[in-house]
MARTOR-890025 format. One record per atom (N, C-alpha, C): residue number from 1; atom name; residue in one letter; x, y, z; chain. Coordinates in steps of 0.05 Angstrom, whole numbers. Example, Ala and Ser with C-alpha at 12.3 -4.5 7.8 and 13.67 -1.06 7.14 Angstrom:
PT|n|atom|res|u|v|w|chain
PT|1|N|A|264|-114|156|A
PT|1|CA|A|246|-90|156|A
PT|1|C|A|264|-66|156|A
PT|2|N|S|257|-45|142|A
PT|2|CA|S|273|-21|143|A
PT|2|C|S|258|1|157|A
***
This chain:
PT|n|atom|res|u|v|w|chain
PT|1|N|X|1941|-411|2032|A
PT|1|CA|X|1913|-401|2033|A
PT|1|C|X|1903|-396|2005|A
PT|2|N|X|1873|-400|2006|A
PT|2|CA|X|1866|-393|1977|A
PT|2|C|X|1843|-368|1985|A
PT|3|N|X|1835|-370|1953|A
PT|3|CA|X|1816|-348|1952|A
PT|3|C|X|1793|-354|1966|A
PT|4|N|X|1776|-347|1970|A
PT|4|CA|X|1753|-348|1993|A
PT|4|C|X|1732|-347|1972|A
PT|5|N|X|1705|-369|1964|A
PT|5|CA|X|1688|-375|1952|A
PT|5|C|X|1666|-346|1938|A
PT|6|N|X|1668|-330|1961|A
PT|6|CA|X|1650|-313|1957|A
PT|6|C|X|1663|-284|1941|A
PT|7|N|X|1692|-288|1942|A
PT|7|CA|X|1712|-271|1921|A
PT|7|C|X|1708|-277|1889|A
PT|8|N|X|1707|-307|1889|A
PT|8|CA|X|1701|-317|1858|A
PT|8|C|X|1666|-309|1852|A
PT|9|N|X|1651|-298|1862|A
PT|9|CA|X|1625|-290|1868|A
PT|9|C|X|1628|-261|1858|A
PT|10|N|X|1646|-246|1867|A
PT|10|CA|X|1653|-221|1856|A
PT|10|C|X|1667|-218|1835|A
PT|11|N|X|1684|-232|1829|A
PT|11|CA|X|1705|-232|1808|A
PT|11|C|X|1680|-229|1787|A
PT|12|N|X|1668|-259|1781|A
PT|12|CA|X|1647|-264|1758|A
PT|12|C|X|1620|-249|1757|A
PT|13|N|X|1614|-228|1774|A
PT|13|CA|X|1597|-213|1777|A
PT|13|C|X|1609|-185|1767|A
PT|14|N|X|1634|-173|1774|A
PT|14|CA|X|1650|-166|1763|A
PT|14|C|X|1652|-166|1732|A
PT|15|N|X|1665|-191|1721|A
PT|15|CA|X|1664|-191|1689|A
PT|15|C|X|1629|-193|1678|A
PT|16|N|X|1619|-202|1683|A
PT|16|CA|X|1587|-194|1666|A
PT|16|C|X|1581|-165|1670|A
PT|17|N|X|1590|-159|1697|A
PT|17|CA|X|1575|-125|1687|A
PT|17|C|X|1596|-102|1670|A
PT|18|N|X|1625|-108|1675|A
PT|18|CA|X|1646|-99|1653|A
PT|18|C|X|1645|-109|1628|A
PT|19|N|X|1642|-130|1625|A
PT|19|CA|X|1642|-141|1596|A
PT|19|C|X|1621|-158|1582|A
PT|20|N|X|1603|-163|1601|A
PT|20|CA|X|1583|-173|1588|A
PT|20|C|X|1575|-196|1581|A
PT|21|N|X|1589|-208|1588|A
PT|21|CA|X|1597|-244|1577|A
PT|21|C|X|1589|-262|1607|A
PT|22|N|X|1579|-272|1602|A
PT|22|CA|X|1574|-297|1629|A
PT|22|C|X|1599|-317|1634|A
PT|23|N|X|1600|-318|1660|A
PT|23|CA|X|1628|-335|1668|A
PT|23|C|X|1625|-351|1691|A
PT|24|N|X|1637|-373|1694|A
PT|24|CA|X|1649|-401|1715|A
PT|24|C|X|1673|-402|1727|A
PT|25|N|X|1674|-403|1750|A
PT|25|CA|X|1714|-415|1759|A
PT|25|C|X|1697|-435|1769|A
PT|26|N|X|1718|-451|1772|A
PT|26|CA|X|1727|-482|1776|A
PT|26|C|X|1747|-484|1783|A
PT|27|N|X|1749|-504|1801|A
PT|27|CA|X|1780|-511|1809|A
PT|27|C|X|1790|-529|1790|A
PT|28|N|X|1810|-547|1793|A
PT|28|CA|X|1833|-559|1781|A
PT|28|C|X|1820|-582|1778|A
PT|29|N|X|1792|-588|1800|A
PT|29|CA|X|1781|-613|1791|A
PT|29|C|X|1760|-616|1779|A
PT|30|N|X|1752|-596|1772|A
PT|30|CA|X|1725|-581|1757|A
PT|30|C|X|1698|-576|1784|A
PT|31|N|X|1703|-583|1800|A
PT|31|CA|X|1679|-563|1815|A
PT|31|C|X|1681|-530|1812|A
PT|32|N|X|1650|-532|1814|A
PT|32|CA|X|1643|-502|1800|A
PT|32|C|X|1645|-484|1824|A
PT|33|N|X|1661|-461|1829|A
PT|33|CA|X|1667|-449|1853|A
PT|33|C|X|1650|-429|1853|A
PT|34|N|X|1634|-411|1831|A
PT|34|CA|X|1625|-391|1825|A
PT|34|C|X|1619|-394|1795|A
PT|35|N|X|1596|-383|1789|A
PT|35|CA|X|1577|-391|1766|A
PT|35|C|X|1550|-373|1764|A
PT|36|N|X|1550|-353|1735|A
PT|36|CA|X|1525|-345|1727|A
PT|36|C|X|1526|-353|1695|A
PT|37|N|X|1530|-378|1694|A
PT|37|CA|X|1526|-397|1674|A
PT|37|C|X|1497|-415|1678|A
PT|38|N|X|1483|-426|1666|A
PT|38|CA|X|1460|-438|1682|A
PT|38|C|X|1467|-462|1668|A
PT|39|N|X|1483|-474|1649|A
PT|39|CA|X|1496|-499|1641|A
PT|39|C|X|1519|-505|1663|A
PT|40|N|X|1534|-482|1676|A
PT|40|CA|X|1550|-494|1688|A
PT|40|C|X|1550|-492|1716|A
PT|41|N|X|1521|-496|1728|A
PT|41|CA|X|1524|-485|1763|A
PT|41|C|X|1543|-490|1781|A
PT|42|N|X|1542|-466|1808|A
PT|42|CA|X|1555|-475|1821|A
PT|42|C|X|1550|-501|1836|A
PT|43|N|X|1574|-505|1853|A
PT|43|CA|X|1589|-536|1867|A
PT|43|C|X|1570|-560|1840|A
PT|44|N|X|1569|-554|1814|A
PT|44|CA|X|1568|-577|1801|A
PT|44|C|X|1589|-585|1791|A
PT|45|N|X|1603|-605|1773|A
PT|45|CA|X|1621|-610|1772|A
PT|45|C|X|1626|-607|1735|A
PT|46|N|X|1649|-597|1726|A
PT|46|CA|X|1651|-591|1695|A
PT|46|C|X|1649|-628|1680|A
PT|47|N|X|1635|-631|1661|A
PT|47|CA|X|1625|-658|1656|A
PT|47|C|X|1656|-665|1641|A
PT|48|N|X|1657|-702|1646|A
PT|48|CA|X|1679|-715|1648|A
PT|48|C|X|1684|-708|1627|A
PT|49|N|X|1686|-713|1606|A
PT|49|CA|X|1695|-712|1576|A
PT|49|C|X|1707|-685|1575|A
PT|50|N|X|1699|-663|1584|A
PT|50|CA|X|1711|-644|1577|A
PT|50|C|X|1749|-635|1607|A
PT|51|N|X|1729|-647|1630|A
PT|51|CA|X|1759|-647|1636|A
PT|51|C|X|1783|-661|1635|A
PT|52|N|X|1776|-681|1621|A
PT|52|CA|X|1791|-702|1604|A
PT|52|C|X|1817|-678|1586|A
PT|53|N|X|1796|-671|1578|A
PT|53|CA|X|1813|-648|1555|A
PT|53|C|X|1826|-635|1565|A
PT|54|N|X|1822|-623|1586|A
PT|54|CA|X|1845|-611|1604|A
PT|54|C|X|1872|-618|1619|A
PT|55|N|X|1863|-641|1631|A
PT|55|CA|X|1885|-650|1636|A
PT|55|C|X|1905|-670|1622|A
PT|56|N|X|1885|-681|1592|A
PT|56|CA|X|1916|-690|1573|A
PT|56|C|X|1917|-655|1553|A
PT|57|N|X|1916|-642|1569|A
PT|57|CA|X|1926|-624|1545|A
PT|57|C|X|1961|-617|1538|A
PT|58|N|X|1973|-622|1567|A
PT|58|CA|X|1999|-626|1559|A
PT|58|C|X|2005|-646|1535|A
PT|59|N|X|1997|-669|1543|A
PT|59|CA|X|1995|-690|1517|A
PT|59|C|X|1993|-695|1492|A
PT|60|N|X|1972|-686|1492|A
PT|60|CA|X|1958|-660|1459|A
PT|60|C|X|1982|-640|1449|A
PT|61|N|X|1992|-626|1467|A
PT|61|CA|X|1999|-602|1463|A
PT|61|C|X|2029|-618|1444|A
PT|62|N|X|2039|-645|1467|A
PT|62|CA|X|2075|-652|1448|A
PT|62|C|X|2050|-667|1420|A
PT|63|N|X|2036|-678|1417|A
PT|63|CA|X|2025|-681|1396|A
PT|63|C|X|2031|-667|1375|A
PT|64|N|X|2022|-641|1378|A
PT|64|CA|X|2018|-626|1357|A
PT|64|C|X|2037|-603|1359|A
PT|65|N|X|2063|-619|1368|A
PT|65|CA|X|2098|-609|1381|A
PT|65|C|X|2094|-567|1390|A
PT|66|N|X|2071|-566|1414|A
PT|66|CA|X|2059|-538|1415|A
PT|66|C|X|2072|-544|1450|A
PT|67|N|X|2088|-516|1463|A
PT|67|CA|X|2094|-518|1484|A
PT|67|C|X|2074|-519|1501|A
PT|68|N|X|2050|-517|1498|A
PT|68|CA|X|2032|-515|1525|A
PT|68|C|X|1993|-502|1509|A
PT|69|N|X|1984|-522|1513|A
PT|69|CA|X|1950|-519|1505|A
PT|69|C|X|1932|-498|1530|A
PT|70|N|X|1935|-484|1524|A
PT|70|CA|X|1920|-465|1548|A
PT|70|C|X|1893|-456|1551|A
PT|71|N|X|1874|-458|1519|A
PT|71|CA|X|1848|-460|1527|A
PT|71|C|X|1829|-473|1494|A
PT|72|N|X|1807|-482|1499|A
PT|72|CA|X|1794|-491|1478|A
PT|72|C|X|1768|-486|1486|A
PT|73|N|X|1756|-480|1451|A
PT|73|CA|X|1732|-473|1452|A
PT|73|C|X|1706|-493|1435|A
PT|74|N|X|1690|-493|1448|A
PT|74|CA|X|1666|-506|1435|A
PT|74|C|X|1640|-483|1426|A
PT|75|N|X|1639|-491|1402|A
PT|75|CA|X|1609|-475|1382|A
PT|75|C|X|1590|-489|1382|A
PT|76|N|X|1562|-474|1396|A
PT|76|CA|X|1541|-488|1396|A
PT|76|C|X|1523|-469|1379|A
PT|77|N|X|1493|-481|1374|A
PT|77|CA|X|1483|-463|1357|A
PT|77|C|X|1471|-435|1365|A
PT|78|N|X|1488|-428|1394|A
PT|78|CA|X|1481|-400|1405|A
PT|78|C|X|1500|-394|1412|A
PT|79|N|X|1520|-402|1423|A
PT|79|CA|X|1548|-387|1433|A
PT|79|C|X|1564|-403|1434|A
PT|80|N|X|1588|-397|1442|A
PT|80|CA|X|1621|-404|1440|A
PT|80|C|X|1624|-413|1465|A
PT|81|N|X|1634|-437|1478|A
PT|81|CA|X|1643|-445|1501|A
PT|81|C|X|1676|-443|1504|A
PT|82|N|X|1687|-421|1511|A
PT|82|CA|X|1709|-428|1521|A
PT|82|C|X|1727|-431|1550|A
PT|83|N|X|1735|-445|1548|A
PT|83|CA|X|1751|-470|1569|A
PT|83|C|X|1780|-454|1569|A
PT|84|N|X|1789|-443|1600|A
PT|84|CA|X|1812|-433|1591|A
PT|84|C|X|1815|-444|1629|A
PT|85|N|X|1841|-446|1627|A
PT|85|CA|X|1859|-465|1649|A
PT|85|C|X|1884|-458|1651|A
PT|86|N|X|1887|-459|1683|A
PT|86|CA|X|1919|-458|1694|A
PT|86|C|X|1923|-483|1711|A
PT|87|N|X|1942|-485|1721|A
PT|87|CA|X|1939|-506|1748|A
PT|87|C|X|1929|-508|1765|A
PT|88|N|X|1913|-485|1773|A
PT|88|CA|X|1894|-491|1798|A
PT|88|C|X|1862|-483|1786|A
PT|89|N|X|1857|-460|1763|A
PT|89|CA|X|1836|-459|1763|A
PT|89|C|X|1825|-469|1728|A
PT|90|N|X|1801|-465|1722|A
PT|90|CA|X|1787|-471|1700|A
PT|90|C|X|1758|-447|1695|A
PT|91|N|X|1767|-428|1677|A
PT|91|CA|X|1746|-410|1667|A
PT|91|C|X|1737|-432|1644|A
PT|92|N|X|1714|-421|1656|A
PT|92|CA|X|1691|-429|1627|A
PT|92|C|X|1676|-405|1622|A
PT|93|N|X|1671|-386|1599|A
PT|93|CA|X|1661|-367|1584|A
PT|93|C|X|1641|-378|1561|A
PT|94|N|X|1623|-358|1561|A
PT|94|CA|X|1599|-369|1548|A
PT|94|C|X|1597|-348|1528|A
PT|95|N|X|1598|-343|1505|A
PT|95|CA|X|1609|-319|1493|A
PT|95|C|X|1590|-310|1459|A
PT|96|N|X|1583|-286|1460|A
PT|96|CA|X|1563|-296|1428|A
PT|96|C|X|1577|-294|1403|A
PT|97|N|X|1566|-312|1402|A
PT|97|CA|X|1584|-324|1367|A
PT|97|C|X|1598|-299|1342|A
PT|98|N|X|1588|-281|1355|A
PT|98|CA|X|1602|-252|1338|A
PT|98|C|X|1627|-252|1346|A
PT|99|N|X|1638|-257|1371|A
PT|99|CA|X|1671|-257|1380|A
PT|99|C|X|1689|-266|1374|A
PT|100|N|X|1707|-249|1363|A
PT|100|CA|X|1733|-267|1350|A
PT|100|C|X|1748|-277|1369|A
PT|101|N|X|1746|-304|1370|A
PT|101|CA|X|1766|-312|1393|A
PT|101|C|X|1788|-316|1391|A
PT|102|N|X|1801|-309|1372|A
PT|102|CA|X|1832|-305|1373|A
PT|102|C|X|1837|-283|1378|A
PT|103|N|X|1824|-267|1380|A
PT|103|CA|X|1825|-237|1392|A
PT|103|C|X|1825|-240|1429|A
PT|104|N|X|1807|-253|1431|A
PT|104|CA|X|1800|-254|1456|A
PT|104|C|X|1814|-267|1472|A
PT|105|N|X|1819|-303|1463|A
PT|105|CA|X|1832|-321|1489|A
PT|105|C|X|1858|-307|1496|A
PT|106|N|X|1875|-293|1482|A
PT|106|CA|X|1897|-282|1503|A
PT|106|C|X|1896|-264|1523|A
PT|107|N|X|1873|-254|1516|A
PT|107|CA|X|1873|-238|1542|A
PT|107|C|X|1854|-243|1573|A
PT|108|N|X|1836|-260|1554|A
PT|108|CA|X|1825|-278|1581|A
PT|108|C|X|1847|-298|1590|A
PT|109|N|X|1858|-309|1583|A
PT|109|CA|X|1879|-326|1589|A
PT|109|C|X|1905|-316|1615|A
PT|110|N|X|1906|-287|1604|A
PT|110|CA|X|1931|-269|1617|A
PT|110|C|X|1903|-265|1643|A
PT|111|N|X|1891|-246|1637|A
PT|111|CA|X|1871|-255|1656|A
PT|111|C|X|1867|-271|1686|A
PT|112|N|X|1861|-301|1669|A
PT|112|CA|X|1865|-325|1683|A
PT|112|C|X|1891|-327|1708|A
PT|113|N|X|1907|-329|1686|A
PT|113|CA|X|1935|-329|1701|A
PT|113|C|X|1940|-309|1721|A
PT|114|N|X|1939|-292|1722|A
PT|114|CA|X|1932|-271|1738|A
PT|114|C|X|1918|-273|1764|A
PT|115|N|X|1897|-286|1766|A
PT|115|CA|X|1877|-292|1774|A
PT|115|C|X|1890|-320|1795|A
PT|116|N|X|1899|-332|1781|A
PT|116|CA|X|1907|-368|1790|A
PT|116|C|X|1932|-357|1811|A
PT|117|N|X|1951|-336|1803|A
PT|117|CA|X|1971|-332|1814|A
PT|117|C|X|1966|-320|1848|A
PT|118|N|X|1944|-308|1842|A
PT|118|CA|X|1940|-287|1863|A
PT|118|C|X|1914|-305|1891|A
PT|119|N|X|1902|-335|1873|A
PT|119|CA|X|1886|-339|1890|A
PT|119|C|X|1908|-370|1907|A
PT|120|N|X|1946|-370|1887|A
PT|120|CA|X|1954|-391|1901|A
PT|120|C|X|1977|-376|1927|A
PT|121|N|X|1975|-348|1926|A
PT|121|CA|X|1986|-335|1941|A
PT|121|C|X|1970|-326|1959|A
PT|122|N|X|1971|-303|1969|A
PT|122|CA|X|1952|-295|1998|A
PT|122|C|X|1922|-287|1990|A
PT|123|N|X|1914|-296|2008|A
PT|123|CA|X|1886|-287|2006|A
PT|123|C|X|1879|-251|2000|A
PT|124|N|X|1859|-247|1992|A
PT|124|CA|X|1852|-225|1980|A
PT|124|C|X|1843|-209|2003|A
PT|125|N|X|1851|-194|2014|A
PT|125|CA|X|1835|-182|2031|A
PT|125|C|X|1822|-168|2027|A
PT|126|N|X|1822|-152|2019|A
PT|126|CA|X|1794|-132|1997|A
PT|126|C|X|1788|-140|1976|A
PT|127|N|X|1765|-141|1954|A
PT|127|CA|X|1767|-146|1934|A
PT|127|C|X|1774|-118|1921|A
PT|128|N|X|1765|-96|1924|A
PT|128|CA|X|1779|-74|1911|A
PT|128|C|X|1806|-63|1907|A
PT|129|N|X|1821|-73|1926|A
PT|129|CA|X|1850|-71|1922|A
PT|129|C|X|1860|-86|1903|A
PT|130|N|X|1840|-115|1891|A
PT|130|CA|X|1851|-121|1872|A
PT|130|C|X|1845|-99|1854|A
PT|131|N|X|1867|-103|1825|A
PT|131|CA|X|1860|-87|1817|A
PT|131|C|X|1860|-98|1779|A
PT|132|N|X|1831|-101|1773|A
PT|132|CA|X|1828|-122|1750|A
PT|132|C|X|1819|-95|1728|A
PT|133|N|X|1817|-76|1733|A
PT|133|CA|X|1822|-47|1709|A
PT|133|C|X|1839|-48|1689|A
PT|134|N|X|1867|-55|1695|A
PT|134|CA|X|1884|-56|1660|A
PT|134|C|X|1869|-83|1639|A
PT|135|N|X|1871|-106|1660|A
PT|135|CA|X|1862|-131|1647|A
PT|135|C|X|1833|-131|1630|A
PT|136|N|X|1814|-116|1651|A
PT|136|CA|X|1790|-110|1643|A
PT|136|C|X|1779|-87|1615|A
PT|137|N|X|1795|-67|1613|A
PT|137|CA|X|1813|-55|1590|A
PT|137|C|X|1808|-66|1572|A
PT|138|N|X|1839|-80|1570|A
PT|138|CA|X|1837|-98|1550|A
PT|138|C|X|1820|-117|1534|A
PT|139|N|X|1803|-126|1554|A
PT|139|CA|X|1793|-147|1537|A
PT|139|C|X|1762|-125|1530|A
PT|140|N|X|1756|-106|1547|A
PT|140|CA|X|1741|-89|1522|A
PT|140|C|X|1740|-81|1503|A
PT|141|N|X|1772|-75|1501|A
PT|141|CA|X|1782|-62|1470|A
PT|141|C|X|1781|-88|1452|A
PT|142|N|X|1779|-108|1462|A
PT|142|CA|X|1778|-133|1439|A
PT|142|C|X|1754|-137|1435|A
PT|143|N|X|1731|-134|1451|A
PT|143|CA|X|1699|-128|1448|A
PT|143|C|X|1697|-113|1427|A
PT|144|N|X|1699|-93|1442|A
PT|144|CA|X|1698|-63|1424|A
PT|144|C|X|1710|-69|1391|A
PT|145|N|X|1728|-83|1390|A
PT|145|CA|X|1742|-88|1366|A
PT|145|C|X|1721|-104|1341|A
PT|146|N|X|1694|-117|1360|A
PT|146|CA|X|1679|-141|1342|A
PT|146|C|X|1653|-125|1345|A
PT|147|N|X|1650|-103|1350|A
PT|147|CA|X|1626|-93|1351|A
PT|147|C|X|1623|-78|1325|A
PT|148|N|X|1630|-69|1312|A
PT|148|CA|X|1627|-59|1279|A
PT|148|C|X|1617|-83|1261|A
PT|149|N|X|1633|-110|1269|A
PT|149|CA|X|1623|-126|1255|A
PT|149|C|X|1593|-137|1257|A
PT|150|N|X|1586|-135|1277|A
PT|150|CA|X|1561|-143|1286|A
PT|150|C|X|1540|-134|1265|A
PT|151|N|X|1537|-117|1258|A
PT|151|CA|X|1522|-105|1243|A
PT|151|C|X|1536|-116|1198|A
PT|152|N|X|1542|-123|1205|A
PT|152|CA|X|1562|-119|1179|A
PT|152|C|X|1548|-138|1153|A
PT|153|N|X|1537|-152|1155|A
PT|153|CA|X|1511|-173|1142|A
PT|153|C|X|1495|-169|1147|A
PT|154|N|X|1478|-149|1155|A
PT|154|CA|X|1448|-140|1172|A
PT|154|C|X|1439|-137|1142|A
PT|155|N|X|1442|-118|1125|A
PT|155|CA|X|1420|-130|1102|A
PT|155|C|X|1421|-149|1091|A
PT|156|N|X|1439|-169|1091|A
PT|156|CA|X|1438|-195|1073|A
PT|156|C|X|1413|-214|1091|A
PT|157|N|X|1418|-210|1120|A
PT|157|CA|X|1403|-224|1140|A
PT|157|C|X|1371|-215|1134|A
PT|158|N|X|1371|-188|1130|A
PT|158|CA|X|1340|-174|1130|A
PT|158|C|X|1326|-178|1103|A
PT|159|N|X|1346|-189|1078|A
PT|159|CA|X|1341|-197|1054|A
PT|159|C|X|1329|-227|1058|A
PT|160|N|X|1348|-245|1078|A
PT|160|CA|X|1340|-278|1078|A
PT|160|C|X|1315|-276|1097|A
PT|161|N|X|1308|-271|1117|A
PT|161|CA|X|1288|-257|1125|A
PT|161|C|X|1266|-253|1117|A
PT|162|N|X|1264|-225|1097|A
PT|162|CA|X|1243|-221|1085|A
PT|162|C|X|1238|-245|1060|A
PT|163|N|X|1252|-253|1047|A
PT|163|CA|X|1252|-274|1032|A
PT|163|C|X|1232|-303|1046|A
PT|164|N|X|1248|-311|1064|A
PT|164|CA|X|1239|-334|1078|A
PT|164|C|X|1209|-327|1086|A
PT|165|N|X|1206|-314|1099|A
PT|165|CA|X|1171|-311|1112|A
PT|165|C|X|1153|-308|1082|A
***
């Protein structure tokens, strides 16, 4: 049994109001199971090229002699796309460019896994009994960790700014 469609509905409703960040699952074949992404809706499918990347990532990974490629990110000129994957599912995170993501993918990743383990075992019968509080934790304190910086160039910015106009 798997997870039930309207669980991945909570989960990702769940992480935007804990953490703030917009999120996608997908299955293994990139249909979008749950989505408040508006690039990545749901039952659309994750575009070919990118799940290409996913599934030679074992491939990639003896390439660049690394035991296992577990997530990759794309920078656009507004946010961070990252792609993080197990065997059955595929997060996609939409993230603002202030985030250190080496801070971050391990714990979305543990996350993930977490997540993949529990939707290839029994179904959820509550969603509250899950219990996504330590995980959720964590990856605040890694928030929390890039929020000082945010501000940290604000007069150089208010200098190019006033300059430019």
């Amino acid at each position: 049994m798997s997870m039930k469609p309207e669980k991945y509905e909570e989960i990702i409703s769940k992480l935007k109001e804990e953490l703030g960040f917009e999120c996608a699952i997908a299955n293994k074949y990139g249909i979008i199971l749950a989505s408040n992404i508006k690039e990545f809706s749901k039952n659309k499918v994750i575009p070919q090229m990118i799940l290409s990347m996913i599934t030679s990532s074992k491939e990639l990974a003896k390439e660049f002699n690394l035991k296992e490629i577990r997530s990759f990110a794309f920078e656009s000129e507004k946010y961070n796309f990252l792609f993080t994957f197990t065997k059955d599912l595929i997060l996609v995170s939409r993230l603002n460019l202030n985030i250190d993501l080496a801070k971050f993918m391990p714990n979305i990743g543990e996350f993930l896994e977490k997540l993949s383990e529990e939707s290839r075992g029994k179904e959820i019968q509550d969603f509250t009994t899950f219990d996504f509080s330590r995980e959720i934790e964590r990856i605040k304190e890694t928030l929390d960790l890039q929020k000082p910086d945010k501000d940290k160039y604000s007069i150089i910015k208010d200098i190019v700014n006033y300059i430019s106009s």
